[in-house]
C-alpha positions as CSV (number, residue, x, y, z in Angstrom):
1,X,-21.1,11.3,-12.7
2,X,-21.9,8.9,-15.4
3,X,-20.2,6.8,-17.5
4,X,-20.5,6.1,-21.5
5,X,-19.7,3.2,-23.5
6,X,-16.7,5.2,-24.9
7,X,-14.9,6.4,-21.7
8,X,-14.6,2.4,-21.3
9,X,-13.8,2.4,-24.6
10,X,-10.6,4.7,-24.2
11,X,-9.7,3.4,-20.7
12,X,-9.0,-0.1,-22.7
13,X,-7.3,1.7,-25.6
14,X,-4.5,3.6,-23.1
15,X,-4.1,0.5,-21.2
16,X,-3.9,-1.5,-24.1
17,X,-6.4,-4.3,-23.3
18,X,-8.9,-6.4,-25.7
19,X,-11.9,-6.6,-24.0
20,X,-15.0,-8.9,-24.8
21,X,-18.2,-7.7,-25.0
22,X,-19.0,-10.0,-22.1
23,X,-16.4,-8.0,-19.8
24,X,-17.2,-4.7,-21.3
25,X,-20.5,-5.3,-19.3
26,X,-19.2,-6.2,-16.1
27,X,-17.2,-3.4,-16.1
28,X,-19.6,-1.0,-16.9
29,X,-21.6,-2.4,-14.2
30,X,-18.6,-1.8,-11.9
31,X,-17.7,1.4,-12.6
32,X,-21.3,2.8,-12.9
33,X,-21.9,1.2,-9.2
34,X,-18.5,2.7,-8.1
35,X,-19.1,6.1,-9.6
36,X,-22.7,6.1,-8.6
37,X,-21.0,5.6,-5.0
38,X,-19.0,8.6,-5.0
39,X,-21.7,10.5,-6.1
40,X,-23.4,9.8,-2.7
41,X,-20.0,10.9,-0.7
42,X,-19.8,13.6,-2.3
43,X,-23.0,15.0,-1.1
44,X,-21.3,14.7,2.9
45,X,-21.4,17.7,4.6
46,X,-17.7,17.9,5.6
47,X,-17.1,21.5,6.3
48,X,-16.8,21.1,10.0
49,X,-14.7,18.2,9.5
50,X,-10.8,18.8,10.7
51,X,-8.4,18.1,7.9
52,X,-6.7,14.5,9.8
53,X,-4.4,11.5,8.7
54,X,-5.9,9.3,11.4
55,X,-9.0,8.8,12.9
56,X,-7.5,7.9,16.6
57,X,-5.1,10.2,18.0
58,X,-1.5,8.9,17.5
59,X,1.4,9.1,19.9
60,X,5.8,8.3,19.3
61,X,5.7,4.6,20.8
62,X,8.9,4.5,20.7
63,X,11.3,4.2,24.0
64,X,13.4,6.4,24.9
65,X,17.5,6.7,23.0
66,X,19.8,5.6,25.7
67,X,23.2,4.9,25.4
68,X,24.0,1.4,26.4
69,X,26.3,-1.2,26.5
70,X,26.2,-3.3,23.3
71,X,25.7,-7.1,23.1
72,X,28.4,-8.9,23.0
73,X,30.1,-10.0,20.0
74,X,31.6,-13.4,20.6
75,X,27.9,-14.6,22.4
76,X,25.6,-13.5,19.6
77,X,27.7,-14.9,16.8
78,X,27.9,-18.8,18.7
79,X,24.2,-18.9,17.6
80,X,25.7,-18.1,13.8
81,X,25.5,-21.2,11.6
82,X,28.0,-19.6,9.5
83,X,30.7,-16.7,10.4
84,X,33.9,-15.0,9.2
85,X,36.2,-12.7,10.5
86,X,33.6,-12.1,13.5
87,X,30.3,-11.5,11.1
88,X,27.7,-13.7,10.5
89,X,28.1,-15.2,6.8
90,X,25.4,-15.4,4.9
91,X,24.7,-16.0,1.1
92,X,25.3,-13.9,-2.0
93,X,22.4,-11.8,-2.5
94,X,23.8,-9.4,-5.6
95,X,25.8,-10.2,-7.8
């Protein structure tokens, strides 16, 4: 897939950037290399290829739900700098 002077041209225009001469150049250079690059992936032969979402298998790390007793209140809260009405206090966030 190539790229002309005026594709850049009309990228700039719809993103509404000025671009120098001098950085037309560099990204021409970019995006010519980056396309050129694609080009070469898309000649991979991929049909035997499994659709996936992750190259290493992936398994639920997560322990098992057990009910449990809860922590208790008055112990987690003496480590509170701040608290009111048995919560911890903290700042205003929204207005």
């Amino acid at each position: 897939m190539a790229i002309k002077r005026e594709d850049i041209e009309y990228i700039s225009r719809l993103a509404r950037i000025n671009i120098s001469e001098e950085l037309f150049e560099i990204l021409y250079k970019d995006l010519r290399r980056i396309l050129e690059y694609i080009d070469i992936l898309q000649e991979v032969d991929i049909q035997n290829i499994p659709p996936t979402t992750h190259i290493l298998e992936v398994s639920n790390v997560f322990r098992e739900d057990k009910p449990q007793e809860s922590l208790d209140r008055e112990k987690i809260l003496r480590f509170s700098p701040q608290r009111e009405e048995g919560f911890f206090k903290v700042p205003r966030v929204i207005e």
